[in-house]
KEMI-73346 format. One record per residue: residue in one letter; x, y, z of N, C-alpha, C, O in turn. Coordinates in pm, whole numbers, padded with zeros to 5 digits, always signed. Example, Ala and Ser with C-alpha at 12.3 -4.5 7.8 and 13.67 -1.06 7.14 Angstrom:
KEMI-73346
A+01319-00569+00780+01230-00450+00780+01320-00330+00780+01424-00332+00846;S+01285-00225+00708+01367-00106+00714+01290+00003+00787+01341+00114+00804;
This chain:
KEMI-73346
X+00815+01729-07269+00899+01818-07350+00927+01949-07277+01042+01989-07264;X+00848+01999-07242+00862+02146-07159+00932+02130-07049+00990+02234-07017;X+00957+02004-06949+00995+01952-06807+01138+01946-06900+01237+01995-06844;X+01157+01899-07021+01277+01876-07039+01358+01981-07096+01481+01984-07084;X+01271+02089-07173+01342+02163-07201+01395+02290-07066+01490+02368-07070;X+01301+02273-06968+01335+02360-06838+01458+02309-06799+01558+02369-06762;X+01438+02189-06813+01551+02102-06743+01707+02108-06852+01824+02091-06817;X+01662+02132-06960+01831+02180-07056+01789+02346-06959+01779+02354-06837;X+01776+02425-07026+01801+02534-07031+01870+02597-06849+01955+02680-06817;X+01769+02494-06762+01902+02507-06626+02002+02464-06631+02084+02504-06549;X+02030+02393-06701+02160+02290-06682+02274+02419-06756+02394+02440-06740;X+02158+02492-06848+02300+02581-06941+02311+02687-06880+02412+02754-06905;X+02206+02740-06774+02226+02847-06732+02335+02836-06578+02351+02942-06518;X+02403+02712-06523+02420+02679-06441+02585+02627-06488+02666+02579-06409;X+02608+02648-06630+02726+02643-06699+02771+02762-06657+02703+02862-06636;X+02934+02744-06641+03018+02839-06612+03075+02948-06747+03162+02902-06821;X+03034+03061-06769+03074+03115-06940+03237+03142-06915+03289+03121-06805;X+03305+03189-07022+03447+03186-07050+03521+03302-06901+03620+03286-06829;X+03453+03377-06905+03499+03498-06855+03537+03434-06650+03630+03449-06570;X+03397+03361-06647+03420+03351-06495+03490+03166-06500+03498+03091-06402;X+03524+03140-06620+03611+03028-06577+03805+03077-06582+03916+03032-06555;X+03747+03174-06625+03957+03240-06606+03893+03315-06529+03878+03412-06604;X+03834+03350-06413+03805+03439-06298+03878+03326-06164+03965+03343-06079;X+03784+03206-06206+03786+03089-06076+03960+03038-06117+04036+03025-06021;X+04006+03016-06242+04148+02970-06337+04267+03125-06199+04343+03105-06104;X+04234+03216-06246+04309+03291-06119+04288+03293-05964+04367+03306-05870;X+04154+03276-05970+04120+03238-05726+04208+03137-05775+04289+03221-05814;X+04267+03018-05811+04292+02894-05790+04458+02900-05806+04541+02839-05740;X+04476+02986-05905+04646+03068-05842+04646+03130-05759+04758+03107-05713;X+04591+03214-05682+04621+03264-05554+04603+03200-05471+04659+03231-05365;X+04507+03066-05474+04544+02994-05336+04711+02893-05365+04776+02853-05268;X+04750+02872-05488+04858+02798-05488+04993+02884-05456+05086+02835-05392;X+04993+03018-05505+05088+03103-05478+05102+03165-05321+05204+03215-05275;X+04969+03148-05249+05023+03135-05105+05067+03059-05035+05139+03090-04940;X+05038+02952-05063+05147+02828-05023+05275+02813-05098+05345+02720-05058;X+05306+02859-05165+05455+02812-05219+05501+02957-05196+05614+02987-05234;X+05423+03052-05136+05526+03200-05088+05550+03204-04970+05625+03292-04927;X+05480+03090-04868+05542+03052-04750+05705+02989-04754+05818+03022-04719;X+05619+02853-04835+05749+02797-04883+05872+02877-04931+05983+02865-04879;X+05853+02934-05006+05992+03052-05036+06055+03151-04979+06168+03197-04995;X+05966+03178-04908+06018+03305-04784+06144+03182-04721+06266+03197-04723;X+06052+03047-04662+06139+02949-04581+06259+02934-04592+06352+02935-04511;X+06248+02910-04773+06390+02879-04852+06516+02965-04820+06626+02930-04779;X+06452+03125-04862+06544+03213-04901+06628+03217-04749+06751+03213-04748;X+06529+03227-04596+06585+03262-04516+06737+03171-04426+06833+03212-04360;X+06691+03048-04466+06696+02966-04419+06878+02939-04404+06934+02894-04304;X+06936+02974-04517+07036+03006-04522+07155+03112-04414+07278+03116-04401;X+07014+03203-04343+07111+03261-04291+07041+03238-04116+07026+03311-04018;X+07023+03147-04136+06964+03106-03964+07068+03017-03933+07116+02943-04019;X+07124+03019-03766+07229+02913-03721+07244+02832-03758+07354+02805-03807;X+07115+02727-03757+07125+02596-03788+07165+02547-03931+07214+02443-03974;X+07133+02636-03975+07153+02550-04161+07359+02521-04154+07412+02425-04210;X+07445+02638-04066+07540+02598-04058+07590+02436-04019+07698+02381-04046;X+07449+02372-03932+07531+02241-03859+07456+02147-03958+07497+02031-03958;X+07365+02172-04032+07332+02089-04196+07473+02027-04193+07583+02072-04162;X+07422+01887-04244+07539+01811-04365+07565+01901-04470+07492+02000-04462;X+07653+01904-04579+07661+01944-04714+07575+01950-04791+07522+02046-04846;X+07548+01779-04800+07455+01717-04891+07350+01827-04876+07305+01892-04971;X+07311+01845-04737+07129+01889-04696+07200+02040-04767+07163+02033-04884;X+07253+02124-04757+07241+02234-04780+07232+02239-04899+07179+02342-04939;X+07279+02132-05013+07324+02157-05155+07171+02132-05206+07107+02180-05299;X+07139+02032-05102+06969+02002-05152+06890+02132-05111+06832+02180-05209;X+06876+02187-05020+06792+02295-05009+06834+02416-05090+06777+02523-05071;X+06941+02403-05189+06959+02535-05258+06910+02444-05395+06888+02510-05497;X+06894+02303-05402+06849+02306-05515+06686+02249-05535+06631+02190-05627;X+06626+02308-05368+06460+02311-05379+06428+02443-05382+06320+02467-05436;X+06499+02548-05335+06486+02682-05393+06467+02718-05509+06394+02815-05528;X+06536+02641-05632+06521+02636-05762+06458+02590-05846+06445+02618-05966;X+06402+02486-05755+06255+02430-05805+06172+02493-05781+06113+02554-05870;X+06128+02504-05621+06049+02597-05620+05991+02771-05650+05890+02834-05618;X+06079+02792-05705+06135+02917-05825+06087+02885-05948+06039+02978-06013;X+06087+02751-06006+06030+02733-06126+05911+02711-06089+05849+02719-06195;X+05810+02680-05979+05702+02687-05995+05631+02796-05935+05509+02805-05952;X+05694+02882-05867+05702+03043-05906+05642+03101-06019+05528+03142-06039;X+05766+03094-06102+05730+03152-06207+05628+03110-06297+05571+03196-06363;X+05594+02982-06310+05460+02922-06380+05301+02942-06307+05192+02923-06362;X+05329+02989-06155+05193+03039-06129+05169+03166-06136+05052+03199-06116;X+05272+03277-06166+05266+03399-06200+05243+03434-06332+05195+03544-06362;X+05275+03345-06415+05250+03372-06579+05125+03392-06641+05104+03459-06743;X+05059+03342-06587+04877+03361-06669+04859+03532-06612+04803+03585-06708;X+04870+03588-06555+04881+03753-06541+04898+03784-06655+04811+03823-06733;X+05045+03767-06681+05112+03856-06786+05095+03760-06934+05171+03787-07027;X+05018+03675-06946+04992+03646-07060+04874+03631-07098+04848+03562-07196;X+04771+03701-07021+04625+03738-07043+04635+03895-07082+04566+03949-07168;X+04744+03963-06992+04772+04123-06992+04825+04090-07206+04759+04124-07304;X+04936+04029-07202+04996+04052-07364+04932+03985-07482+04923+04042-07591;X+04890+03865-07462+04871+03802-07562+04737+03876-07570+04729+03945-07671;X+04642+03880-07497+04467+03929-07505+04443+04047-07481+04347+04100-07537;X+04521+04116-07395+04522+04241-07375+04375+04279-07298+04299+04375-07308;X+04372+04133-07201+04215+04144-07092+04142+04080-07127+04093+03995-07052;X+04103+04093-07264+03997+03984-07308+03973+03822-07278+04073+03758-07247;X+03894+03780-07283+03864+03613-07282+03884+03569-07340+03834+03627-07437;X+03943+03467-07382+03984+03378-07463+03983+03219-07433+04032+03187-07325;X+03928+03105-07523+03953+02964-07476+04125+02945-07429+04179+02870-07348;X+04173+03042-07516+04328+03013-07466+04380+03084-07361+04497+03064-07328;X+04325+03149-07315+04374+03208-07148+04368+03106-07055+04449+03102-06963;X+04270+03014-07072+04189+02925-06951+04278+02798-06966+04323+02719-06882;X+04286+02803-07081+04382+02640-07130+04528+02689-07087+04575+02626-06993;X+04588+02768-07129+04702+02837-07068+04704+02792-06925+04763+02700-06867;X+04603+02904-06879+04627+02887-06695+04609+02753-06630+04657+02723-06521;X+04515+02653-06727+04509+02528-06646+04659+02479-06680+04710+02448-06572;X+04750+02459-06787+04865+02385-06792+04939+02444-06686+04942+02379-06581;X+05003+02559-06690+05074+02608-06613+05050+02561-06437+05112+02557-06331;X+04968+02543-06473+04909+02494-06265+04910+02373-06282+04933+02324-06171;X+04895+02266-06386+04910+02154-06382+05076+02123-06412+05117+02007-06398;X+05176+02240-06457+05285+02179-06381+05342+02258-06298+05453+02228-06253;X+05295+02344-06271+05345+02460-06102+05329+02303-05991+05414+02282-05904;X+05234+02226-06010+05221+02151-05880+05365+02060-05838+05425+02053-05730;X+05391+02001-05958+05504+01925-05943+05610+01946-05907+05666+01864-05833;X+05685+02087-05955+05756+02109-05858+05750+02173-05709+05839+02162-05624;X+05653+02228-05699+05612+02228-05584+05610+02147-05447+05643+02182-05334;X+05561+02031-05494+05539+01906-05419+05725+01847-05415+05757+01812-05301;X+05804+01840-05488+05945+01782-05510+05999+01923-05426+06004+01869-05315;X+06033+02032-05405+06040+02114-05331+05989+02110-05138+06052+02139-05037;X+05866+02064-05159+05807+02027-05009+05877+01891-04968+05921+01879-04854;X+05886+01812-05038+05942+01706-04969+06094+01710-04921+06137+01660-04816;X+06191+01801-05050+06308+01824-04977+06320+01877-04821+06382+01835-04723;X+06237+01981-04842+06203+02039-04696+06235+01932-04594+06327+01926-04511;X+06094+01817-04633+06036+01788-04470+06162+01676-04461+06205+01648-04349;X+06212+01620-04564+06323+01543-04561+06461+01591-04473+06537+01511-04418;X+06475+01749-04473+06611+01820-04434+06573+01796-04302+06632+01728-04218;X+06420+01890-04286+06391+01919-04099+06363+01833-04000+06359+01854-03879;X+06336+01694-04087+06342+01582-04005+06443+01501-03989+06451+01451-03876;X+06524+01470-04067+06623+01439-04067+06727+01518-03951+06800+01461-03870;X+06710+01646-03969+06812+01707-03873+06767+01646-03671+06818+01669-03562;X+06689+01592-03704+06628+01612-03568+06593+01430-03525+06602+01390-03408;X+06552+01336-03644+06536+01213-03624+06616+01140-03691+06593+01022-03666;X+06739+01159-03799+06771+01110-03858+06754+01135-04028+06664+01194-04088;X+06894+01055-04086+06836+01061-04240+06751+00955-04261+06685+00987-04360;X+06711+00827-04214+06618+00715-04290+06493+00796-04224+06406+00830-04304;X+06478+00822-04120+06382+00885-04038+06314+01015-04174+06208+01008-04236;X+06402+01101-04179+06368+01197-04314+06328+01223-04452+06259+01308-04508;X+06423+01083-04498+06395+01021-04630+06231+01002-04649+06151+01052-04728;X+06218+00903-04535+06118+00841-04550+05979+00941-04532+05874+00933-04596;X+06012+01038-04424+05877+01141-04475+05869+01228-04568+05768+01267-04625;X+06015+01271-04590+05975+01336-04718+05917+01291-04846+05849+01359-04924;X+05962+01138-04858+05911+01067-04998+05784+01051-04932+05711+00999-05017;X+05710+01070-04814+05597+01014-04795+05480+01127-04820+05366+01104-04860;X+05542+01264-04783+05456+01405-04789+05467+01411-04969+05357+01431-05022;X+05552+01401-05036+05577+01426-05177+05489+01288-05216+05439+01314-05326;X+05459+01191-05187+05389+01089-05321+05220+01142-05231+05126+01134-05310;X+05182+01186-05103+05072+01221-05063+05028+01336-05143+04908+01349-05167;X+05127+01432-05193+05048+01530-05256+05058+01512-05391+05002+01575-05481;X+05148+01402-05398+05120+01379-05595+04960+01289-05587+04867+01324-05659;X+04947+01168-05487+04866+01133-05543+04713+01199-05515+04611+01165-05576;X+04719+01313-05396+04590+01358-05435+04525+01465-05528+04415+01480-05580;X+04690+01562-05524+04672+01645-05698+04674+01599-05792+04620+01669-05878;X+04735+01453-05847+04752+01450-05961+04649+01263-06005+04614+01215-06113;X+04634+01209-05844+04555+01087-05904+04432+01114-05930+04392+01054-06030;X+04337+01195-05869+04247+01159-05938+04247+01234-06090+04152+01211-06164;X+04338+01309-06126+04321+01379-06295+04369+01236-06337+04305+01211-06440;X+04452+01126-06308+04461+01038-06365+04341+00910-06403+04333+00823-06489;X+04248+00959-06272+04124+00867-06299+04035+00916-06382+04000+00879-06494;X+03979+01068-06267+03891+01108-06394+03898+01254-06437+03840+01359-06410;X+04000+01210-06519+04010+01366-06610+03926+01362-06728+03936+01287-06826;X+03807+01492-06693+03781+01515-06835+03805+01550-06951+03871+01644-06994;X+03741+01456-07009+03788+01434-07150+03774+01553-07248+03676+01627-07238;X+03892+01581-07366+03867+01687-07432+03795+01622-07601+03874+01566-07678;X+03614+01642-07649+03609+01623-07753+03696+01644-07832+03781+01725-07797;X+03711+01572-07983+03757+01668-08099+03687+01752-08156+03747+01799-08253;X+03528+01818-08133+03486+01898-08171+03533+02032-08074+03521+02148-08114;X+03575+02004-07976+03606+02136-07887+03732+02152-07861+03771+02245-07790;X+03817+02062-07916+03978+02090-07956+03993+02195-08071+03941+02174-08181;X+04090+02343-08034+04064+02426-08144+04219+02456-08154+04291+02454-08054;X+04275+02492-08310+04386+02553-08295+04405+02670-08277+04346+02761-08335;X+04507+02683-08178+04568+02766-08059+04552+02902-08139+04509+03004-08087;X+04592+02893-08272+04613+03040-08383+04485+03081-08407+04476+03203-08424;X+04338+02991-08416+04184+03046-08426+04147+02959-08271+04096+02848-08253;X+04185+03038-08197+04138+03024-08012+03994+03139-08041+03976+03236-08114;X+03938+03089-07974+03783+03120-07966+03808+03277-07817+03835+03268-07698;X+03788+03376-07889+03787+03508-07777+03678+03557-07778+03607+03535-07877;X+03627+03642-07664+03514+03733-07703+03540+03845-07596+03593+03831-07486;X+03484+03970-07660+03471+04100-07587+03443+04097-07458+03334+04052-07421;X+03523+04137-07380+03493+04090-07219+03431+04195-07165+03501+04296-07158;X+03323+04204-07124+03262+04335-07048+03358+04387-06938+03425+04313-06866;X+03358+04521-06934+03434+04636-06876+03438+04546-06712+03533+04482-06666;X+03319+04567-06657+03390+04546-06497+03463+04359-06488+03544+04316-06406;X+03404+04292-06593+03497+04143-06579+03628+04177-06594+03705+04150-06501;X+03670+04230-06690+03829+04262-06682+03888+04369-06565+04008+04365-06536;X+03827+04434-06521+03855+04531-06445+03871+04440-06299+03968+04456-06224;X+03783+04362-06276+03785+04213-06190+03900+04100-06206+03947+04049-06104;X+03934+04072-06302+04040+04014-06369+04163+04081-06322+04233+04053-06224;X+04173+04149-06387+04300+04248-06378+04318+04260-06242+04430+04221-06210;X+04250+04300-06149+04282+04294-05975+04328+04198-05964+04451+04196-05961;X+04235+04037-05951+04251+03939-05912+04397+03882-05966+04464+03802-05900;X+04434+03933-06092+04591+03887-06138+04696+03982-06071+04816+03954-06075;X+04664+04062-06027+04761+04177-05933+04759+04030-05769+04866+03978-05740;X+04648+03995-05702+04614+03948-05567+04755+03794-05601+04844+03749-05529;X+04714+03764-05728+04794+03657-05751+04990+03663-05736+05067+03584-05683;X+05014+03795-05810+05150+03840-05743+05183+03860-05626+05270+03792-05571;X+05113+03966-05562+05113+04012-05447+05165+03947-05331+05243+04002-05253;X+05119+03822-05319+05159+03753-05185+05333+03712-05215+05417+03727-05126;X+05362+03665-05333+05462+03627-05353+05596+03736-05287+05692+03702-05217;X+05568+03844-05327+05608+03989-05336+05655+04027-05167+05766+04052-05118;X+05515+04016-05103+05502+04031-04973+05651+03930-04914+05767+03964-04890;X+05585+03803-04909+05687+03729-04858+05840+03755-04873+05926+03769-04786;X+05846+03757-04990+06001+03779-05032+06042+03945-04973+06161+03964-04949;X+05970+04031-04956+05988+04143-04866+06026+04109-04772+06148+04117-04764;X+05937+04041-04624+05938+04034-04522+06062+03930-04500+06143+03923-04408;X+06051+03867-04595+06252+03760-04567+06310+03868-04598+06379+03845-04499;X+06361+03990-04649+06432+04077-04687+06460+04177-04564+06570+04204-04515;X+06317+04231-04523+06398+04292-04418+06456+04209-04271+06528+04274-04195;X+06428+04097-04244+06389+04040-04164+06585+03972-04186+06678+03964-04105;X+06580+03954-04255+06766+03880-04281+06808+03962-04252+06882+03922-04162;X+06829+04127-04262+06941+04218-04215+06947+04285-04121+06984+04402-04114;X+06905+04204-04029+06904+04202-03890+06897+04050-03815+06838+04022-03711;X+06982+03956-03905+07027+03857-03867+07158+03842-03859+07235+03924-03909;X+07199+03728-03791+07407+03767-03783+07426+03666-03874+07534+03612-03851;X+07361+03609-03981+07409+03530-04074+07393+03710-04200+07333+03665-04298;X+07403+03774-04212+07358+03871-04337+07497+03951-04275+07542+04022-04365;X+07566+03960-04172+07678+04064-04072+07783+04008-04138+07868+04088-04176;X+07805+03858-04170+07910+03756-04235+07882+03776-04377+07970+03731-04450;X+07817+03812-04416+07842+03838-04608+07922+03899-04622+07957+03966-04524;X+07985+03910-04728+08057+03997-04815+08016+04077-04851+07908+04064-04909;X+08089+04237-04835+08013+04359-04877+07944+04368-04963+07838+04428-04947;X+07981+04303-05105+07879+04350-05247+07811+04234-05228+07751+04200-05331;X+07794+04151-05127+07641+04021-05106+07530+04156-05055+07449+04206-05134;X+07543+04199-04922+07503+04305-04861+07407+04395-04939+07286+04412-04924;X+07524+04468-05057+07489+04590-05168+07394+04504-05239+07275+04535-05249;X+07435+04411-05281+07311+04313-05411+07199+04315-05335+07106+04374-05389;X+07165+04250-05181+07093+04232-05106+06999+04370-05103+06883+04383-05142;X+07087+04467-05045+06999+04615-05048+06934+04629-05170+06812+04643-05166;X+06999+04627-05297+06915+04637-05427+06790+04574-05441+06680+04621-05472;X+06838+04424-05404+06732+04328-05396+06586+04360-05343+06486+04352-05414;X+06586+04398-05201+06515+04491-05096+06449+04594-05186+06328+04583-05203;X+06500+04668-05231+06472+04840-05261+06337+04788-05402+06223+04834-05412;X+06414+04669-05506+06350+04643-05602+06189+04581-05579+06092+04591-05654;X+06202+04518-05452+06065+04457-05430+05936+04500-05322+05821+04461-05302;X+06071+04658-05236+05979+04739-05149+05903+04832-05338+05782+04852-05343;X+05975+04863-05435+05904+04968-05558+05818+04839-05603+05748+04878-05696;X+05792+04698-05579+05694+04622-05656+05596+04617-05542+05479+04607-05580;X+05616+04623-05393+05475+04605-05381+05423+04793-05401+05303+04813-05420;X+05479+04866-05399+05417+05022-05433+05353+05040-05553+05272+05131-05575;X+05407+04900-05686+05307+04937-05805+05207+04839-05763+05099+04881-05805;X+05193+04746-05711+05092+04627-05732+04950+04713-05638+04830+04713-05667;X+05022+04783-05514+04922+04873-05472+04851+04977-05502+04735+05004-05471;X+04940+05044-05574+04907+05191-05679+04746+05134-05732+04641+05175-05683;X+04757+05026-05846+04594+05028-05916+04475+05085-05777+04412+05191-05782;X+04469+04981-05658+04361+04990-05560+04326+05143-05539+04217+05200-05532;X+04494+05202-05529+04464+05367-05447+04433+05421-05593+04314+05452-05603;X+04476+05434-05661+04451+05505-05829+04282+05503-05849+04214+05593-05899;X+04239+05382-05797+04050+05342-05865+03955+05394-05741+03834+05413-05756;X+04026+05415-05617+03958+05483-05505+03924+05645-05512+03815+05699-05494;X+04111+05733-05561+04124+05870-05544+04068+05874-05675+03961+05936-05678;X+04105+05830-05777+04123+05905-05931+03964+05847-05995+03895+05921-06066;X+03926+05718-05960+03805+05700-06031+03666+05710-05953+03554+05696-06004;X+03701+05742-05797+03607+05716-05705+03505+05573-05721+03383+05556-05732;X+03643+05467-05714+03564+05315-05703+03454+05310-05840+03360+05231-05836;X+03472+05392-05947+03390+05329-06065+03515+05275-06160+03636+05297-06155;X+03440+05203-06241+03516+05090-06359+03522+05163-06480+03419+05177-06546;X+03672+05229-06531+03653+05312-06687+03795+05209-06734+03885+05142-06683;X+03738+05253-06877+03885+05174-06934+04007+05237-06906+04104+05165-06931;X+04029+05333-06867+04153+05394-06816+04179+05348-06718+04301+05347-06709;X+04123+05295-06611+04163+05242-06491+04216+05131-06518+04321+05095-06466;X+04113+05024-06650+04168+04923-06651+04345+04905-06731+04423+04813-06711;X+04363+05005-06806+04440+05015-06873+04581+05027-06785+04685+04960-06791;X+04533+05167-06679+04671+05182-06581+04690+05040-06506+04804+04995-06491;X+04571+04967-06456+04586+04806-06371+04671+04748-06461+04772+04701-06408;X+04660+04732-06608+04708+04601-06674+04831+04673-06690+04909+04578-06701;X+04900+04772-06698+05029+04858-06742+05100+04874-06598+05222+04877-06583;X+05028+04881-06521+05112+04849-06344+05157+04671-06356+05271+04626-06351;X+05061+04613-06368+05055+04463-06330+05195+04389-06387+05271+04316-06324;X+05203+04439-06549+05327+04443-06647+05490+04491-06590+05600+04436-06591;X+05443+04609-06545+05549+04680-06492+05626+04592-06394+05725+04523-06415;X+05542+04616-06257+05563+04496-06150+05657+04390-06200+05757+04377-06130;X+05648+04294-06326+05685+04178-06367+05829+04170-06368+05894+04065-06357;X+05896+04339-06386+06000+04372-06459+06109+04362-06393+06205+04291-06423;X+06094+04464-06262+06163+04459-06137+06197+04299-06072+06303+04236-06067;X+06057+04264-06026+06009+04140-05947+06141+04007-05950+06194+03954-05852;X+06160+03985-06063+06248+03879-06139+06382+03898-06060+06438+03829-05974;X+06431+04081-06155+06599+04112-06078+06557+04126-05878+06659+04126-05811;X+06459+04133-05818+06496+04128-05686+06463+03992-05629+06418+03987-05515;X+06477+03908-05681+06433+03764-05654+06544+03685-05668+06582+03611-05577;X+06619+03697-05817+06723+03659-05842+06858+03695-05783+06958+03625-05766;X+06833+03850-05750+06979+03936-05649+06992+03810-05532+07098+03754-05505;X+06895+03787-05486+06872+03729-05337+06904+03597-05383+06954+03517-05304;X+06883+03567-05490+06920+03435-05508+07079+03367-05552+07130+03255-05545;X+07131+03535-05612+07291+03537-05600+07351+03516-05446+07441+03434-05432;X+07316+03569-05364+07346+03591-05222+07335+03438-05147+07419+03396-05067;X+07234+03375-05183+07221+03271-05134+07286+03142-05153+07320+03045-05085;X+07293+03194-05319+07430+03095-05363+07532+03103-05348+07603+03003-05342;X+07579+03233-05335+07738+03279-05295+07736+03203-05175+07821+03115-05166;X+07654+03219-05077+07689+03237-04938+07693+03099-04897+07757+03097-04792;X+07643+02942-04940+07646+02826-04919+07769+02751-05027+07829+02651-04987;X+07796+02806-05154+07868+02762-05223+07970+02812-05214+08067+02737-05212;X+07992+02944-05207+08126+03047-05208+08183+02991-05326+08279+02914-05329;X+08134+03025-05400+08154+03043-05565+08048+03142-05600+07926+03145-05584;X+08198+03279-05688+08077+03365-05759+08035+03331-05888+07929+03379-05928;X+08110+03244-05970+08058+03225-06105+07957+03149-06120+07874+03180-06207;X+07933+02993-06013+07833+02959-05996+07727+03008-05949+07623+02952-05986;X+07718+03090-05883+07574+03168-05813+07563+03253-05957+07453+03226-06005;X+07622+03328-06028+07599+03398-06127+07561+03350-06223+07492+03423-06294;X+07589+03197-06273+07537+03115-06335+07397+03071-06328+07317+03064-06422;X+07374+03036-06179+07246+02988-06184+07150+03110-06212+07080+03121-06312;X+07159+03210-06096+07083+03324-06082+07064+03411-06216+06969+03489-06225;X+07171+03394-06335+07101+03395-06457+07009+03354-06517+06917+03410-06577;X+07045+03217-06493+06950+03097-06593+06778+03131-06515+06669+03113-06570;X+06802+03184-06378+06622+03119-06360+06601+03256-06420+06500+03273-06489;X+06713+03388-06395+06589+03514-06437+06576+03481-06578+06458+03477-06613;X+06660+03457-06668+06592+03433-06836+06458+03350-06806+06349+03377-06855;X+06485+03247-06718+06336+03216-06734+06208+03270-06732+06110+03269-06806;X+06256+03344-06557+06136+03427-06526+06085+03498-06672+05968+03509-06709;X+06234+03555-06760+06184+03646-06818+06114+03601-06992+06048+03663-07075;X+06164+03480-06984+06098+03427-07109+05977+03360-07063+05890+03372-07149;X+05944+03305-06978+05813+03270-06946+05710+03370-06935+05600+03360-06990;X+05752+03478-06855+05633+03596-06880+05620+03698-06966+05521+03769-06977;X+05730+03705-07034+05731+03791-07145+05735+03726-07302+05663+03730-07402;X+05844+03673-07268+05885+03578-07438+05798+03527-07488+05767+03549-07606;X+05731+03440-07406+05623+03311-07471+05492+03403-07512+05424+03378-07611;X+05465+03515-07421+05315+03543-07439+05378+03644-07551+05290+03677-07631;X+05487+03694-07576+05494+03770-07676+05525+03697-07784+05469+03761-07873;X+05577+03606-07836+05584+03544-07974+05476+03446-07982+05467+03383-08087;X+05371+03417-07867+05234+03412-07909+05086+03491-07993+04988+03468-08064;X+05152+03582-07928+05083+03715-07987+05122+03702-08133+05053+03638-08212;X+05242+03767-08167+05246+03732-08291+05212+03672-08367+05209+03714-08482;X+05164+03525-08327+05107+03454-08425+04952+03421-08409+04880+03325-08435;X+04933+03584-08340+04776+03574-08379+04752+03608-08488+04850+03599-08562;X+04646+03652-08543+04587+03741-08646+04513+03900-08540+04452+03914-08433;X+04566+03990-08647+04580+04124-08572+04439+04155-08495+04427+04223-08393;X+04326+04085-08573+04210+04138-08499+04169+04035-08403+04048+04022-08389;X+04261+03943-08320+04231+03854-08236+04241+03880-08125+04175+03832-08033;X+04346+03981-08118+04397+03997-07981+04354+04153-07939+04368+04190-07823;X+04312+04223-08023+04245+04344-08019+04104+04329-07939+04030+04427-07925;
């Protein structure tokens, strides 16, 4: 009895509690958001490098429409930030963790349908289209089946005693430096995205594919630029703010300015993502209503996915849930 009860009580102490499973739920977006901010830098530039001119049609129409995939899974690995920041306001919750696992369980998919267009275009240009086809469908079913087969074998199972509704989600008071930890680690999770799409920014206007735009491509472009050089200045602000202003200690004011920067960031981020994404469409389609079309539709997304959803979630908490 005593051998066995040592033996529960390690087993529980060796359980992961709520707080550090949405700790490991965000490391596990920042390793996915650095790979698909490679990938996107690729996308955006790619357009204005020589070669995409001697592309078939087809390939170009396809790589503007893996940009858009991979844009939607963009925006689904950036969302658990801003819907831990609104709906919880920092706190822990069973529904932060369930949140962040869906969202990454479908950030992957397009992801992977995005990579394969890729390796399909760059091989193809160089071995052929059967030559291309064939690796791209071969890199895309390799990463479906090792992200997604074994959840098909062995995904654990959810009791019905630990199935809860979403409106009484199980929260608890998160101690000061976990959220203060949190809150960084959901800043580290933007960040790279941010970076990348910078460094394609300055890095195109000083290419001779950006000299051939059209003046107001150019002006959108500069906006574009200006909007995401002021996002990485807030995503950095918290670090320098908790160094000068708190001297590296943890107060709720610090955490408060982190989660009210992190928000902010969200706002900009979208319109300089999407500018660039007008530009890119203009510049392969030469149609403005279509580039204006699309480059609408993804920012509503951006903007209902990180704002909309976690805000008419909230709402249907009960007031002392999310407090």
């Amino acid at each position: 009895m005593v051998w066995h009860s040592l033996v529960i009580h390690g087993y529980q102490n060796e359980m992961p509690d709520l707080s550090h499973k949405i700790k490991i739920a965000m490391d596990e977006s920042r390793m996915l958001i650095l790979g698909a901010s490679v990938l996107l830098g690729f996308q955006f530039r790619s357009p204005f490098e020589t070669g995409f001119a001697s592309l078939p049609l087809s390939s170009q129409y396809l790589k503007l429409a893996g940009l858009g995939i991979l844009l939607v899974s963009i925006v689904l690995i950036m969302s658990p930030g801003a819907y831990h920041r609104i709906v919880w306001r920092g706190n822990d919750s069973d529904d932060v963790h369930e949140f962040s696992t869906t969202v990454m369980d479908l950030a992957l998919f397009p992801f992977l349908i995005a990579m394969g267009i890729d390796f399909y275009i760059i091989v193809g240009k160089f071995s052929g289209v059967t030559k291309g086809l064939l690796t791209g469908v071969l890199m895309g079913a390799t990463a479906f089946a090792l992200w997604y087969g074994p959840a098909l074998i062995w995904r654990r199972k959810t009791s019905g005693s630990q199935k809860q509704d979403k409106k009484t989600a199980k929260t608890q008071k998160t101690p000061l430096k976990d959220r203060v930890e949190q809150v960084l680690t959901e800043a580290r999770v933007v960040l790279p995205g941010v970076q990348a799409l910078l460094g394609f920014q300055l890095a195109t206007m000083l290419m001779d594919g950006f000299d051939k735009l059209p003046l107001s491509s150019k002006y959108i472009h500069l906006i574009s630029l200006i909007l995401m050089g002021l996002c990485v200045i807030l995503l950095m602000t918290p670090a320098a703010y908790h160094r000068i202003v708190e001297r590296g200690e943890d107060t709720e004011s610090f955490h408060r300015f982190a989660s009210w920067s992190l928000l902010v960031v969200m706002i900009p981020l979208p319109l300089g993502i999407c500018g660039d994404l007008f530009v890119v469409l203009r510049k392969v389609t030469g149609s403005i209503s279509i580039s204006i079309g699309i480059a609408a539709l993804i920012l509503a997304c951006f903007y209902a996915v990180w704002f909309g959803f976690p805000l008419y979630r909230k709402s249907q908490l009960a007031p002392d849930e999310a407090s």
